[in-house]
C-alpha positions as semicolon CSV with decimal commas, in nm:
position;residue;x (nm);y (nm);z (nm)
1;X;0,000;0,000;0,000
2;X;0,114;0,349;-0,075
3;X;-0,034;0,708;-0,069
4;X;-0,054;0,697;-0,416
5;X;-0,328;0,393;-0,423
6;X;-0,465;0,164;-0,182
7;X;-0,332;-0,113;-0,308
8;X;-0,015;-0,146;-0,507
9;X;-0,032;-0,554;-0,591
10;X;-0,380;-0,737;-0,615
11;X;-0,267;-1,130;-0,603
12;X;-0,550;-1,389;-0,667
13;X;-0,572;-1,730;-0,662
14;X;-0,781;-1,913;-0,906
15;X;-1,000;-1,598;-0,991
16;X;-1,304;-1,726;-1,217
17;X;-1,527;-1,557;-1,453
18;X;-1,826;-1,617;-1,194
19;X;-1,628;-1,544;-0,874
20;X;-1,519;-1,192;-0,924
21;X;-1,719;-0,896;-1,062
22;X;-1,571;-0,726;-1,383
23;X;-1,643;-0,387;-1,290
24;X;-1,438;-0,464;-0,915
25;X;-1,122;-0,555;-1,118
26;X;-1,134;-0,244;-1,310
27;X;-1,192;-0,035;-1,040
28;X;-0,871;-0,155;-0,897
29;X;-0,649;-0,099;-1,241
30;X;-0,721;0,231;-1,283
31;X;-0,616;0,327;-0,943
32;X;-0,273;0,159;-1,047
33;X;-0,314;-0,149;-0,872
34;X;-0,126;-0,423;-1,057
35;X;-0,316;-0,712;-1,134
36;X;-0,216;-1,088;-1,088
37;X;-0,430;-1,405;-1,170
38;X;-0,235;-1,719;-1,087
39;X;-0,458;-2,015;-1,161
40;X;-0,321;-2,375;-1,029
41;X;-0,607;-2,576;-1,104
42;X;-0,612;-2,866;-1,356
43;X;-0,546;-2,777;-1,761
44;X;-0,942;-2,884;-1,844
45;X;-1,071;-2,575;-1,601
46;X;-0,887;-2,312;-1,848
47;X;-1,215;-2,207;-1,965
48;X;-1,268;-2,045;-1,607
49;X;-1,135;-1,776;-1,632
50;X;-1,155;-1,645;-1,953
51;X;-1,309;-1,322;-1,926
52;X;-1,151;-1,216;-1,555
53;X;-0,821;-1,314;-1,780
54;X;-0,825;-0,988;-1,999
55;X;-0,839;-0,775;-1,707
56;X;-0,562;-0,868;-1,568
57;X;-0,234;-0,760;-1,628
58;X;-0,064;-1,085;-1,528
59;X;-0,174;-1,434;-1,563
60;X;0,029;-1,701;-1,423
61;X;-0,053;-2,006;-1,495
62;X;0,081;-2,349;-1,281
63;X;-0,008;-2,560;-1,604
64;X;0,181;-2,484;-1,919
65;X;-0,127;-2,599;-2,100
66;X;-0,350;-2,298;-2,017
67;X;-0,066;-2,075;-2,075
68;X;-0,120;-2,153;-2,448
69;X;-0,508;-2,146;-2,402
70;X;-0,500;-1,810;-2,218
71;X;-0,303;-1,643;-2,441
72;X;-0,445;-1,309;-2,554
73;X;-0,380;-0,929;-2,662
74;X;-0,432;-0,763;-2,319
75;X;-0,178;-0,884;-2,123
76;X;0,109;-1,149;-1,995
77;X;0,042;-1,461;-1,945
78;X;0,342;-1,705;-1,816
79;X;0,404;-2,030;-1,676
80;X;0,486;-1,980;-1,308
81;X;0,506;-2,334;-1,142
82;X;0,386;-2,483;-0,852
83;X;0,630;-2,409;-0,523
84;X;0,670;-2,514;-0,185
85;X;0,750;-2,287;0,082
86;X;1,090;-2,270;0,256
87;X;1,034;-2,403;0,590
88;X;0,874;-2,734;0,411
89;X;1,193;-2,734;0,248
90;X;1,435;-2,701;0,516
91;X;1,276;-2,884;0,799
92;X;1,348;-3,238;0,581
93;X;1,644;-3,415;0,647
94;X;1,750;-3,610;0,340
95;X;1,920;-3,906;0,442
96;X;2,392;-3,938;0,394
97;X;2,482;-4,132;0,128
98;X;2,608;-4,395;0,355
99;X;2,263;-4,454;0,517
100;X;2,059;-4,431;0,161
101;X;2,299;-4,701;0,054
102;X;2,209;-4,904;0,363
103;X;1,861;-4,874;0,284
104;X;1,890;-4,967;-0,048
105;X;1,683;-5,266;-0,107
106;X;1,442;-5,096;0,137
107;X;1,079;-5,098;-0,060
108;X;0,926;-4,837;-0,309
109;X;0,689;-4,619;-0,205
110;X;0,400;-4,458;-0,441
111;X;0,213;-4,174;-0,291
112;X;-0,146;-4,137;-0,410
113;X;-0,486;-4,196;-0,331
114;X;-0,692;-4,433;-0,516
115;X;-0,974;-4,213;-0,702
116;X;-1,002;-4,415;-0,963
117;X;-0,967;-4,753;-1,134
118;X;-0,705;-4,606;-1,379
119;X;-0,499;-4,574;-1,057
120;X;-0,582;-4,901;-0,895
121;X;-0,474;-5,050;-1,268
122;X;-0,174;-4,843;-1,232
123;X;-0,102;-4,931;-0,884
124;X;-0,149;-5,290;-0,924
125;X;0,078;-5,281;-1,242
126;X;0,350;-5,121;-1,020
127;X;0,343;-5,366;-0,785
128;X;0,438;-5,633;-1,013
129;X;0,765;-5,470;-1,123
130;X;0,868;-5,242;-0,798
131;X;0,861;-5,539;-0,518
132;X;0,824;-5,472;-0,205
133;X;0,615;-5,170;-0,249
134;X;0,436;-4,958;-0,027
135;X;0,134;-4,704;-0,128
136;X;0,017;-4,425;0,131
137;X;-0,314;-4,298;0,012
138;X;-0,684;-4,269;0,107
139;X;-0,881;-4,484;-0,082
140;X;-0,660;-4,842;-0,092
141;X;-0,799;-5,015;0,188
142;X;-1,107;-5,231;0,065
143;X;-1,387;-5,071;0,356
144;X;-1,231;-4,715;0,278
145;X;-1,228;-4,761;-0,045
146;X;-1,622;-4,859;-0,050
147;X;-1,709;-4,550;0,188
148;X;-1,518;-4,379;-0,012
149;X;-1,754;-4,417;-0,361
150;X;-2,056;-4,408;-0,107
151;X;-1,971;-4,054;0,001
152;X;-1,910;-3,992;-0,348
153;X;-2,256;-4,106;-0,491
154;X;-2,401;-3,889;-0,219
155;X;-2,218;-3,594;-0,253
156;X;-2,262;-3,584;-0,658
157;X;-2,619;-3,674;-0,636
158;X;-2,677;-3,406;-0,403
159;X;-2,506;-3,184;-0,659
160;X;-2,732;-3,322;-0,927
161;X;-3,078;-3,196;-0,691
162;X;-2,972;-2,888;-0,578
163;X;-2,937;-2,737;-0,956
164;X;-3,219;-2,901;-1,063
165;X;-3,395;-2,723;-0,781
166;X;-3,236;-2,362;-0,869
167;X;-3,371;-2,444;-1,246
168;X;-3,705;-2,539;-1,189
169;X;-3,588;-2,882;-1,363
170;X;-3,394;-2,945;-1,615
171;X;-3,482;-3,134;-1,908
172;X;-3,174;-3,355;-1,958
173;X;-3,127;-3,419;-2,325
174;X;-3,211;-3,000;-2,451
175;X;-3,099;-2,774;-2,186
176;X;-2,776;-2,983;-1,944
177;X;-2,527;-2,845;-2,111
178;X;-2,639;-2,475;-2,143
179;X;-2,708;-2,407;-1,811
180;X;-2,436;-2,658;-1,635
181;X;-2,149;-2,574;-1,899
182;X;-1,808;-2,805;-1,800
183;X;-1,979;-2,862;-1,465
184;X;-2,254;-3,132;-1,608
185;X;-1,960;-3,339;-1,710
186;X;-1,800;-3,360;-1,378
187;X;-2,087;-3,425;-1,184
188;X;-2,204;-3,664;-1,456
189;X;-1,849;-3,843;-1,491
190;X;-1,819;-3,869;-1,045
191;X;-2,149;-4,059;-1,044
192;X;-2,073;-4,293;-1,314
193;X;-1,718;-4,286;-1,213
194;X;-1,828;-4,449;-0,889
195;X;-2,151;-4,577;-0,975
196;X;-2,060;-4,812;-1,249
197;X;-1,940;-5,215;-1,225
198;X;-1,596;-5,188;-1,142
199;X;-1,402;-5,515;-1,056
200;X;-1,047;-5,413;-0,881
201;X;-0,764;-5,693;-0,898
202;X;-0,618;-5,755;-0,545
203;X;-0,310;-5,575;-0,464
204;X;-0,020;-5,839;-0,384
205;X;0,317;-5,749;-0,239
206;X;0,177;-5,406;-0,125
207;X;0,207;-5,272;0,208
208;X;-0,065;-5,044;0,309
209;X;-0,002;-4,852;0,620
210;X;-0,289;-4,670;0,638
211;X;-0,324;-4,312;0,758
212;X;0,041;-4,155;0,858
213;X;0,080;-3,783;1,016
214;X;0,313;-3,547;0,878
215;X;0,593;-3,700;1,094
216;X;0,520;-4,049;0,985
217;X;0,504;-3,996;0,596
218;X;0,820;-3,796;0,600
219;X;0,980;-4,091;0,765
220;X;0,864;-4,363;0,575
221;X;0,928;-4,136;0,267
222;X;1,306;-4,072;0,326
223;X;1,387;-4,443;0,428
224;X;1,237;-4,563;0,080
225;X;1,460;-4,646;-0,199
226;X;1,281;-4,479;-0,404
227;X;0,910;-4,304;-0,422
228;X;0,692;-4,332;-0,735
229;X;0,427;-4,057;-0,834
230;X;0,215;-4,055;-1,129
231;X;0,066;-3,673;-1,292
232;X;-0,229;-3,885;-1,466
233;X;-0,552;-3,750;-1,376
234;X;-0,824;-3,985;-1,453
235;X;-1,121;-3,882;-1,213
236;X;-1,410;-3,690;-1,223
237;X;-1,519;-3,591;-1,514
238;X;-1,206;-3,747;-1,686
239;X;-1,362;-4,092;-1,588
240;X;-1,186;-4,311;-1,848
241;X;-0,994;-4,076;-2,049
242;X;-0,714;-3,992;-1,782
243;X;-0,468;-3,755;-1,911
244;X;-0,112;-3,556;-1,730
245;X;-0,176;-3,288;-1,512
246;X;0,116;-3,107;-1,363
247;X;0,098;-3,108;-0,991
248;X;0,248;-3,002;-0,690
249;X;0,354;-3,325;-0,576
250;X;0,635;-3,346;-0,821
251;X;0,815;-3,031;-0,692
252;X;0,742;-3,128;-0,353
253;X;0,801;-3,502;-0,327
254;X;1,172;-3,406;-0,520
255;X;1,286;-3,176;-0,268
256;X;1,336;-3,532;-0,025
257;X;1,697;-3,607;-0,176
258;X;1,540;-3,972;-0,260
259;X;1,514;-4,087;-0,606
260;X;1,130;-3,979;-0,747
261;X;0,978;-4,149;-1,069
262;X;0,795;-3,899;-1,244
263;X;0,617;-3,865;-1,561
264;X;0,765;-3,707;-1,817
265;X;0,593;-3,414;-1,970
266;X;0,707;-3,076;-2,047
267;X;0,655;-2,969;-1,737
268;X;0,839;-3,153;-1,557
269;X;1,124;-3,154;-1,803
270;X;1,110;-2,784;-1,763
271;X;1,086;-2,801;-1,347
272;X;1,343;-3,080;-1,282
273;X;1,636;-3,104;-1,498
274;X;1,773;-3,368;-1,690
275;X;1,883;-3,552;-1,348
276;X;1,532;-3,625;-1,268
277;X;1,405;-4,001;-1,324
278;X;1,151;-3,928;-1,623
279;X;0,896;-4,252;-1,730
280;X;0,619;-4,276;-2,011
281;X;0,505;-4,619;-1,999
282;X;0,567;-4,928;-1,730
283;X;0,861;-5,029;-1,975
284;X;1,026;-4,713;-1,885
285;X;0,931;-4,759;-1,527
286;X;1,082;-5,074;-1,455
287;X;1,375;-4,949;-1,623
288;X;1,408;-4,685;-1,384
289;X;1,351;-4,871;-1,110
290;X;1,594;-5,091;-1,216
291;X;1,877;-4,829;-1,232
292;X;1,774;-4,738;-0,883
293;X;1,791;-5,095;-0,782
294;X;2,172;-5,162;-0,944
295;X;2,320;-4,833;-0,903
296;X;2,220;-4,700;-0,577
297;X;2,500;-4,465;-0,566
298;X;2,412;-4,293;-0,887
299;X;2,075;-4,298;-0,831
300;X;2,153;-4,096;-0,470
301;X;2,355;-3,857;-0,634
302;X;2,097;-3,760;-0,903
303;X;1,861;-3,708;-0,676
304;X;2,057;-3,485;-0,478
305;X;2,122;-3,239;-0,801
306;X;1,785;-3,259;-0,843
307;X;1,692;-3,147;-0,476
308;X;1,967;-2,874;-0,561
309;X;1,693;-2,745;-0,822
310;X;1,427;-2,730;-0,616
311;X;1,580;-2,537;-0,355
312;X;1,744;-2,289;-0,656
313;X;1,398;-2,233;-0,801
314;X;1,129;-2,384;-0,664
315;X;1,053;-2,251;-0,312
316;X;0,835;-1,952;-0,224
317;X;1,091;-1,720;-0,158
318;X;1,216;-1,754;-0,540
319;X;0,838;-1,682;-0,659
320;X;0,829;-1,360;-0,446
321;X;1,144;-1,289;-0,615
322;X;0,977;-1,347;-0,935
323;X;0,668;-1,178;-0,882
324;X;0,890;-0,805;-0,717
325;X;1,101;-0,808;-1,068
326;X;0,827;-0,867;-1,258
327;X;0,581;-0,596;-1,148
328;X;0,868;-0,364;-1,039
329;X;0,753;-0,350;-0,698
330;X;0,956;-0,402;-0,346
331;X;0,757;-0,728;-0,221
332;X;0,871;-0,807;0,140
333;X;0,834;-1,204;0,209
């Protein structure tokens, strides 16, 4: 804040065309406010935030997708990935090479919930070429796992009532996707998603731990030999067409100094460096996996350079850093 104008920076997170008035935004650039949209959410929601985007005179985008999708006459818009903050960062303790190599054979560990049958499939693949393994998520256990589509039925369905209710009814077949836009699909895809016959293989050689505090995942996660993450998004309204999604977890599950399997996409490519342990396919996975398994040593030392990155230019102090040089203002962290 200044004397000049109220506000000097204006930083949102995940404005939408139906959250935020027009006329409000405009109000606020002509006083000289500068103007930041930074939208995090998945690539499929780009259509959002189409019209708040012109206002605007920054749109960062955590999804190099939408940056292309965004793009427009009125202003900047630039990829600006996902961080974690600095305390996160410092507060783990990556393991000496001495004691990663003593943990060596120690099992993988994949770090996702089950929210969908693509990533059961997935799961259940990976446990065939990454023995022992271990999976923390909600979701894998077979009671949790049926609460868990329960509380999903109810939830969508509940969805499904209310806007029929604001609408008066809605004739399904001439007027759903008018008035619902994107939204029809997602409620539509969660209740089939979790409605429909699905038959899950057991999951052999898995250890499931169950729920773990802070304190217990971060242990678990820096005595594996290595941990395996996955960007495919496949529920929702992506029910059976699962596709990559850049998240946080790959910045944040890299900064552990432990080897992390990633997908590789663009983004990542762009976020980790060539030291990072890049799959497409389980043929590439067990590969990977491999390397970890007969080169230990190597393995611990690219996963250190890669650490190295994130702490370089992936923690919140080097966004705030970002964000000062490029509005020309003096942000204080």
């Amino acid at each position: 804040m200044t004397k000049e104008r109220f506000y000097d920076l204006i930083f949102v997170v995940e404005g939408r065309d139906k959250d935020i008035e027009m006329e409000t935004l405009k109000r606020f650039k002509n006083s000289g406010a500068v103007l930041i949209n930074y939208l995090v959410d998945t690539p499929q929601d780009w259509w959002r935030s189409i019209k708040i985007s012109q206002i605007f005179d920054y749109v960062l985008s955590a999804q190099t997708e939408n940056c292309q999708r965004l793009k427009n006459k009125y202003n900047e818009v630039l990829f600006f990935p996902f961080a974690i903050s600095d305390e996160f960062f410092h507060k783990i303790r990556p393991p000496k090479e001495e004691d990663y190599l003593a943990n060596a054979r120690n099992p993988i560990t994949f770090l996702g919930s089950a929210h969908s049958r693509w990533r059961w499939h997935f799961v259940n693949q990976l446990s065939r070429i990454a023995e022992p393994l271990t999976v923390v998520g909600s979701g894998w256990n077979g009671k949790s796992r049926n609460g868990e589509q329960a509380s999903t039925i109810q939830s969508s369905v509940k969805r499904l009532l209310k806007k029929m209710e604001e609408h008066g009814g809605i004739s399904f077949r001439s007027q759903w996707t008018r008035i619902w836009g994107g939204e029809a699909s997602a409620v539509l895809g969660g209740i089939i998603n979790a409605v429909s016959q699905q038959s899950y293989a057991p999951l052999e050689n898995v250890q499931l731990p169950g729920f773990l505090n802070d304190g217990e995942l971060n242990e678990l996660l820096l005595q594996s030999a290595a941990i395996v993450s996955t960007s495919m998004h496949g529920s929702g309204y992506l029910a059976g067409h699962p596709r990559m999604q850049f998240k946080l977890r790959d910045i944040e599950l890299s900064a552990y100094g432990i080897p992390h399997l990633v997908n590789r996409t663009p983004d990542t490519i762009m976020c980790l460096g060539d030291d990072a342990f890049y799959y497409h396919g389980f043929d590439e996975l067990r590969s990977c996996l491999n390397m970890v398994r007969n080169d230990p040593k190597l393995a611990y030392q690219r996963a250190k350079v890669v650490r190295t990155i994130i702490q370089n230019n992936h923690l919140w102090s080097n966004r705030f850093s970002q964000i000062a040089k490029l509005t020309k203002l003096n942000i204080s962290q």
